[in-house]
Steps between C-alpha positions, in 0.01 A plus 500: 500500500606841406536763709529916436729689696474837572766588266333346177637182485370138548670239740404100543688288737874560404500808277412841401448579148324755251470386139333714252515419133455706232354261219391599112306235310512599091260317267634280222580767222452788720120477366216730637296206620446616901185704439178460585388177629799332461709783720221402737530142503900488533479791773278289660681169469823679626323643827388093607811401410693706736252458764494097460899560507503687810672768286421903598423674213607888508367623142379355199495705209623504118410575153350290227801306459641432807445491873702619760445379881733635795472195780615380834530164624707274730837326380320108494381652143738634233392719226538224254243272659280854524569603129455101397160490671376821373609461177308111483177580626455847326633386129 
């Protein structure tokens, strides 16, 4: 279980820790396609995901052909298992 100190970070048992990434997801081509329902639906997808993950998210925002999400989690998850997960269930 994670815990907030007063300064802003997060401790468990053994450690204190405050990981933010900064993470940009571009779609294939750099097409326009995150509009409309579809921005929706992945914006959506992203939000469970992170919550199912245990993963804070900070801001979620982008254009039509890319997203970018600013994040904080704990070190049992590396951004590669995030970016993997994300990038699965929103294709």
């Amino acid at each position: 279980m994670r815990k907030l100190t007063k300064d802003g970070y997060y401790t468990n048992n053994h450690s204190c820790f405050l990981l933010q990434y900064h993470m940009i997801f571009v779609t294939k081509f750099r097409a326009p396609a995150l509009t409309g329902a579809v921005k929706d639906h992945v914006y959506s997808t992203i939000r469970k995901t992170m919550e199912e993950k245990n993963v804070i998210l900070n801001e979620l925002n982008g254009e039509p052909d890319h997203v970018h999400l600013l994040i904080t989690c704990g070190p049992e998850l590396s951004p590669l298992e995030i970016a993997n997960v994300l990038k699965t269930r929103s294709a």
